[in-house]
Backbone bond lengths (Angstrom), bond angles and torsions (degrees), N, CA, C in turn:
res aa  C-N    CA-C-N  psi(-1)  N-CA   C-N-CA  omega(-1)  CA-C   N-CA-C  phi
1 X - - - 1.439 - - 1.531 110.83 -
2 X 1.296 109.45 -65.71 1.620 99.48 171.37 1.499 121.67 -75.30
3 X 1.528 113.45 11.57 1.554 96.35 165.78 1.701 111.85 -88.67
4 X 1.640 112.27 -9.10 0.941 105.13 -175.15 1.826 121.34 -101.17
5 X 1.208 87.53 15.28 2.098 107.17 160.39 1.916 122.75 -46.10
6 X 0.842 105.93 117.90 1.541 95.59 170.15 1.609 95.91 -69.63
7 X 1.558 94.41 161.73 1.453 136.83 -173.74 1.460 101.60 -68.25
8 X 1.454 114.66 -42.78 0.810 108.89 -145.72 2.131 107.47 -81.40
9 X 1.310 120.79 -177.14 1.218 106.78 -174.24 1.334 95.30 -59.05
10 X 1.472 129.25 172.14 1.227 123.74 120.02 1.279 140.73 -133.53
11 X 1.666 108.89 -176.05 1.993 105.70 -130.87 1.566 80.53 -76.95
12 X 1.360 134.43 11.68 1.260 112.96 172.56 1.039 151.87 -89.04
13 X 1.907 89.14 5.00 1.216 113.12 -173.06 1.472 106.33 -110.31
14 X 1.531 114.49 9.10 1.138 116.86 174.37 1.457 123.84 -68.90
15 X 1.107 130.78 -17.21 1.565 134.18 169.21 1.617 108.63 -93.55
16 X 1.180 145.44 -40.21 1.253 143.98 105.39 2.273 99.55 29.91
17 X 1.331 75.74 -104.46 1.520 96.66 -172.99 1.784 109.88 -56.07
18 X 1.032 98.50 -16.86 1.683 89.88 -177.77 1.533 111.20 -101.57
19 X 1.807 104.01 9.68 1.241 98.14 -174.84 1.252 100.21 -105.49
20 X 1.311 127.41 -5.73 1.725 146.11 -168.42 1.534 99.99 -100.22
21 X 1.615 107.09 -36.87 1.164 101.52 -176.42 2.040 119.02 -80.00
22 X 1.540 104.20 -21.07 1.537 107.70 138.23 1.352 144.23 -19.64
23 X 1.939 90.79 -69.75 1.141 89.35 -158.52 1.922 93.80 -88.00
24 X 1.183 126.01 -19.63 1.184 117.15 168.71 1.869 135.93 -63.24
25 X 1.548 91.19 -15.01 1.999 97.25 156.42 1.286 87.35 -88.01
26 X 1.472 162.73 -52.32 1.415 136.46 -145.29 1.286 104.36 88.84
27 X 1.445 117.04 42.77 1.502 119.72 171.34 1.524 100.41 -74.31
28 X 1.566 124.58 155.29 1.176 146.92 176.42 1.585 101.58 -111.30
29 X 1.230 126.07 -24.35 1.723 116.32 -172.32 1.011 106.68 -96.71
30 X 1.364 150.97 54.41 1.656 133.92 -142.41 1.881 62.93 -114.78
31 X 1.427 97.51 158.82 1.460 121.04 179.81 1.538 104.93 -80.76
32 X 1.497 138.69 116.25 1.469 127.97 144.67 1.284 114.31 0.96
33 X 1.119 126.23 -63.31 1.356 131.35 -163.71 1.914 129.11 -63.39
34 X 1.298 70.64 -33.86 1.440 100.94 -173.21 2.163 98.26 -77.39
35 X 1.289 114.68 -64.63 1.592 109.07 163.76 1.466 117.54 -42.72
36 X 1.681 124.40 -37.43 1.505 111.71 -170.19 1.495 92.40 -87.64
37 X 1.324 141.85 -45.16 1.625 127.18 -172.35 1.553 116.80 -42.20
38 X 2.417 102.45 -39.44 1.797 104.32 177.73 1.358 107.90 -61.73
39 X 1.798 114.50 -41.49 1.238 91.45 -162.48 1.464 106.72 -58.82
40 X 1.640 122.38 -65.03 1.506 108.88 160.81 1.075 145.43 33.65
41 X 1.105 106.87 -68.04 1.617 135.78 -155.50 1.396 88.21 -98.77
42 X 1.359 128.59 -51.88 1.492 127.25 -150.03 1.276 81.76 -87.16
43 X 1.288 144.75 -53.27 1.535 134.79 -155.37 1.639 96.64 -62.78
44 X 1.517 116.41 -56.36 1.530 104.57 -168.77 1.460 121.09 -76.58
45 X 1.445 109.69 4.44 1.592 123.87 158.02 1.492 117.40 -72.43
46 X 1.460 113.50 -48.87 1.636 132.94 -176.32 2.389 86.85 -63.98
47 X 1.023 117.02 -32.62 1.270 94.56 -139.04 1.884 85.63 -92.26
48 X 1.339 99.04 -44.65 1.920 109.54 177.16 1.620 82.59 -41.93
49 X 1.470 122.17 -86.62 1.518 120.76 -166.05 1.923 123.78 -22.42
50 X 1.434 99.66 -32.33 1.436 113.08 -166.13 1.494 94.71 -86.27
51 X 1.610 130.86 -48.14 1.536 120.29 -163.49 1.555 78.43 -166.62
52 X 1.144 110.26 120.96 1.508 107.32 165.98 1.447 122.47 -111.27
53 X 1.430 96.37 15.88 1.485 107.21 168.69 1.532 109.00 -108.00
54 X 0.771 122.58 -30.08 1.526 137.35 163.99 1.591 127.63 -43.36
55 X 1.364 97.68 -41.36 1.385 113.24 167.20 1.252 128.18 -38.47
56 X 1.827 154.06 80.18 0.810 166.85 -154.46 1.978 123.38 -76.91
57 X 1.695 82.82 -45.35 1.436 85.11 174.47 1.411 119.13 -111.91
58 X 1.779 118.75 -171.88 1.267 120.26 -177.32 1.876 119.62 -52.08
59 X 1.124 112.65 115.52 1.802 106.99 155.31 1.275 110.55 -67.48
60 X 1.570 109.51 138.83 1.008 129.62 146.43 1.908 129.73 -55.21
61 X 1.714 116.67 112.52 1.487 98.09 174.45 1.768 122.19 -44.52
62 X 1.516 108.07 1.52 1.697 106.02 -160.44 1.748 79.15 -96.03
63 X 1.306 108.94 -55.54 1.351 114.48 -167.31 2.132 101.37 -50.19
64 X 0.710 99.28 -80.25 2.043 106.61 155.58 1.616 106.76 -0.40
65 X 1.336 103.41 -79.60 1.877 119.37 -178.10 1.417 104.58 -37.11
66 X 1.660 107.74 -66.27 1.383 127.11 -158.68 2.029 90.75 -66.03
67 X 0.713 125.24 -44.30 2.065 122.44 -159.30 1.850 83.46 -75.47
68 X 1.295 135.36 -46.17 1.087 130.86 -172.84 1.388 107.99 -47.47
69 X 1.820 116.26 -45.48 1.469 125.43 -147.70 1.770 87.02 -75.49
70 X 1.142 113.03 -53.88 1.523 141.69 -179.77 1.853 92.25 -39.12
71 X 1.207 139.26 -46.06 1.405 111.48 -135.43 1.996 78.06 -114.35
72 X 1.438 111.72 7.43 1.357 111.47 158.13 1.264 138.65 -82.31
73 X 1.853 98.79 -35.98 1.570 124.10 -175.85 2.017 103.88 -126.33
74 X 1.386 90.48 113.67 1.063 98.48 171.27 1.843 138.03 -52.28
75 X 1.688 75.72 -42.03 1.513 101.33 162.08 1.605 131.32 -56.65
76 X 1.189 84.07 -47.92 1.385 106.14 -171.78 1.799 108.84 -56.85
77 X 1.494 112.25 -33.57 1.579 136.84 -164.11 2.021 84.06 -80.11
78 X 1.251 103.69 -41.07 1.634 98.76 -160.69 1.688 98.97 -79.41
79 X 1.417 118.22 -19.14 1.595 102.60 169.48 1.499 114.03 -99.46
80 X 1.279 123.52 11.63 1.434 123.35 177.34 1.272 85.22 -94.24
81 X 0.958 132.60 -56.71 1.423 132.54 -156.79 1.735 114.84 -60.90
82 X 1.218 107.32 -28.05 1.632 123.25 175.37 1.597 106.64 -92.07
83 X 1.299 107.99 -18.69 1.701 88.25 -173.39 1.556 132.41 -64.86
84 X 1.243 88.70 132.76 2.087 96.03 -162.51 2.092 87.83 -53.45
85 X 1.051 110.46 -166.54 1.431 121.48 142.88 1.605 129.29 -52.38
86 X 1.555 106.07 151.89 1.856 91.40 -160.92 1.554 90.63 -70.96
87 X 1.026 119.02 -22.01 2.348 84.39 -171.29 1.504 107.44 -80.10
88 X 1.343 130.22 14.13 1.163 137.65 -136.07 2.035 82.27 -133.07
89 X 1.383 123.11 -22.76 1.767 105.51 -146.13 2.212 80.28 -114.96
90 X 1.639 75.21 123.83 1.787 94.84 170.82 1.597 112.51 -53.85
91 X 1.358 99.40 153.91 1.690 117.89 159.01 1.427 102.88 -21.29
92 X 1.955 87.18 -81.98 1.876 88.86 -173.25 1.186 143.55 -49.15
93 X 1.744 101.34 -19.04 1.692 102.39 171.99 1.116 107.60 -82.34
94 X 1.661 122.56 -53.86 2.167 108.52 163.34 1.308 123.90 -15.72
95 X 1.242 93.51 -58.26 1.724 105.22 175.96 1.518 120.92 -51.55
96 X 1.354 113.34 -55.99 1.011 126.56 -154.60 1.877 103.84 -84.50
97 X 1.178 128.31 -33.46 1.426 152.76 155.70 1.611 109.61 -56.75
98 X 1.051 130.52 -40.58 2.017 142.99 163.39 1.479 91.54 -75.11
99 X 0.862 136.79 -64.21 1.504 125.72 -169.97 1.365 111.44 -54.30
100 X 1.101 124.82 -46.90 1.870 137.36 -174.62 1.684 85.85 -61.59
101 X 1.119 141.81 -50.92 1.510 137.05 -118.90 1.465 73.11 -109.53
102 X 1.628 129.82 -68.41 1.420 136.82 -161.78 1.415 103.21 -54.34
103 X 1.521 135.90 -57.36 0.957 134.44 -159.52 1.521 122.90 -82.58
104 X 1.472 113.75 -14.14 1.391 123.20 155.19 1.441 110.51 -68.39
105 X 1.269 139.06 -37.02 1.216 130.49 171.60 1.921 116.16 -75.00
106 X 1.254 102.74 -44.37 1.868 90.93 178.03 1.888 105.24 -62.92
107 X 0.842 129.92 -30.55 1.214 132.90 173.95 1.683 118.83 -62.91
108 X 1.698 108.05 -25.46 1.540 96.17 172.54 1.530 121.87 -94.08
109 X 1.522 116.24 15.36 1.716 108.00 177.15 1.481 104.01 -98.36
C-alpha cells in the first residue's frame, strides 16, 4: 500500500504542515481543533510505527502522508516519535520537522 504512494508531496500533509508552520511564527490563536486533529495524526503515526498490524481502527489519509514522509527520513521518524503534545512542541522543532518534510520534496524535481 505505501509502496504504491506518489513521490510527490501530498496535499495531505498540508494541514499537518500548516500546523507546524503555526507553531513556528509563535501564533497564540491556533484553533483547538486544529492541535487535537496533530495530535491525531501523530498518535496514529506513533501507533502504525509500533505494530502496524495491530492497528484496529480507521487511519487517517494525514496519518498515511505523514508514515510515508517518516519511512524516507530517518530523522524525521526520531522527532515524531519524541513529540510532546502540539501546544507542548517548540519553534525549533516546527522548524526543524518542515524542513525534513520541505527539503525531501525540493530535492525530488
Amino acid at each position: 500500500m505505501l509502496a504504491a504512494a506518489p513521490k510527490k508531496m501530498s496535499r495531505h500533509l498540508d494541514t499537518f504542515c500548516l500546523a507546524l508552520r503555526l507553531i513556528e511564527q509563535g501564533r497564540a490563536d491556533i484553533p483547538d481543533h486544529v492541535a487535537h486533529d496533530f495530535d491525531d495524526i501523530v498518535d496514529q503515526v506513533r501507533a502504525l510505527l509500533r505494530d502496524r498490524h495491530g492497528v484496529r481502527h480507521a487511519i487517517s489519509p494525514e496519518a498515511i502522508a505523514l508514515l510515508l514522509e517518516i519511512r524516507s527520513k530517518e530523522r524525521l521518524r526520531d522527532a515524531i516519535g519524541e513529540l510532546p503534545c502540539f501546544n507542548a512542541i517548540s519553534r525549533d522543532t516546527a522548524r526543524s520537522i518542515l524542513s525534513d518534510i520541505e527539503q525531501r520534496f525540493a530535492h525530488q524535481d
